[in-house]
C-alpha positions, 0 to 999 in steps of 0.5 A: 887852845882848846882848853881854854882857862876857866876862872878857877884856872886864873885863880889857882895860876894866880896862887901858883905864880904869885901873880896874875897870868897874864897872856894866858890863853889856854891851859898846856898841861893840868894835873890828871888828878885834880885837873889843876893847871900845870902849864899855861899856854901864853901869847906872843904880845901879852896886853896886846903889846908886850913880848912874851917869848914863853908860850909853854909857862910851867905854873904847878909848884910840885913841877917847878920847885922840881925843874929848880932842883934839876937846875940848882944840881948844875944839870943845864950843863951836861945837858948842853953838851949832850945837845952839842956833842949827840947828833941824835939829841940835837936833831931831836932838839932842833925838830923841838925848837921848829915845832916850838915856832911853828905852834906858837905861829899858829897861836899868834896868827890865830890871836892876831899877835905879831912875832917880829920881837921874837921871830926865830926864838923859842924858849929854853935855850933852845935850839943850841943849849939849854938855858931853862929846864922849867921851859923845856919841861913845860913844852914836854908836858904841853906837847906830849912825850917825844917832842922835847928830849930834853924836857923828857930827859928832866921829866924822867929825872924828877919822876919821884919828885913830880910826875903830872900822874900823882897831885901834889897840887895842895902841897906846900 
């Protein structure tokens, strides 16, 4: 939570989205040329009272529209099997999924939300399949390479099409 949104953050997540952000309390990931907002860090209860199990929410257009394409190619599937059939991606994904928690822990004990409406789920699919490549993206950006192997894996996939080095922040 140390990076904490500015009100130009609100606004270009508001462009972003379409919408206000609502829960959002901290900026994930921005773009490392112009320092726009990638990924937003969102709270357990958003308005103090409605769940909100994405904590990790990818907001820049270039990142999404490339997880959609990833997603619209029918990747979600290969990507399952490989978490059920490779026992090192699954540890992997499984380790991403208690870090997953176990931050979003944190941040809910820190604002003083409650979990019980989420107890034991992340995001994505996670820890058994994956349903959401914007989510598992979204924790690799916010948390760092090596945290998500599949997040990772789509991150690699899309590097021609989006990469958090290269802005594309203004494009369409």
């Amino acid at each position: 939570m140390a990076d904490t949104p500015t009100d130009a953050d609100i606004e270009a997540v508001t462009r972003q989205l379409g919408r206000y952000p609502r829960g959002m309390v901290a900026v994930g990931r921005r773009c490392e040329v112009c320092g726009t907002p990638l990924v937003t860090v969102t709270r357990p209860l958003v308005e103090g009272r409605i769940p909100f199990p994405t904590t990790f929410y990818l907001c820049g257009t270039a990142a999404v529209r490339a997880a959609s394409h990833v997603e619209a190619a029918g990747a979600m599937a290969a990507y399952t099997e490989m978490v059920q059939s490779d026992p090192t991606v699954r540890s992997a994904y499984h380790r991403a999924h208690r870090i997953y928690l176990a931050f979003r822990h944190e941040l809910a004990r820190r604002l003083g939300d409650t979990e019980e409406h989420i107890e034991g789920i992340s995001a994505g699919g996670l820890p058994v399949r994956v349903k959401c490549l914007h989510a598992l993206m979204a924790q690799s950006l916010a948390m760092g390479p090596g945290v998500n192997p599949i997040g990772d894996l789509v991150l690699e996939r899309v590097a021609d099409e989006f990469s958090p080095s290269v802005c594309h922040c203004d494009a369409a």
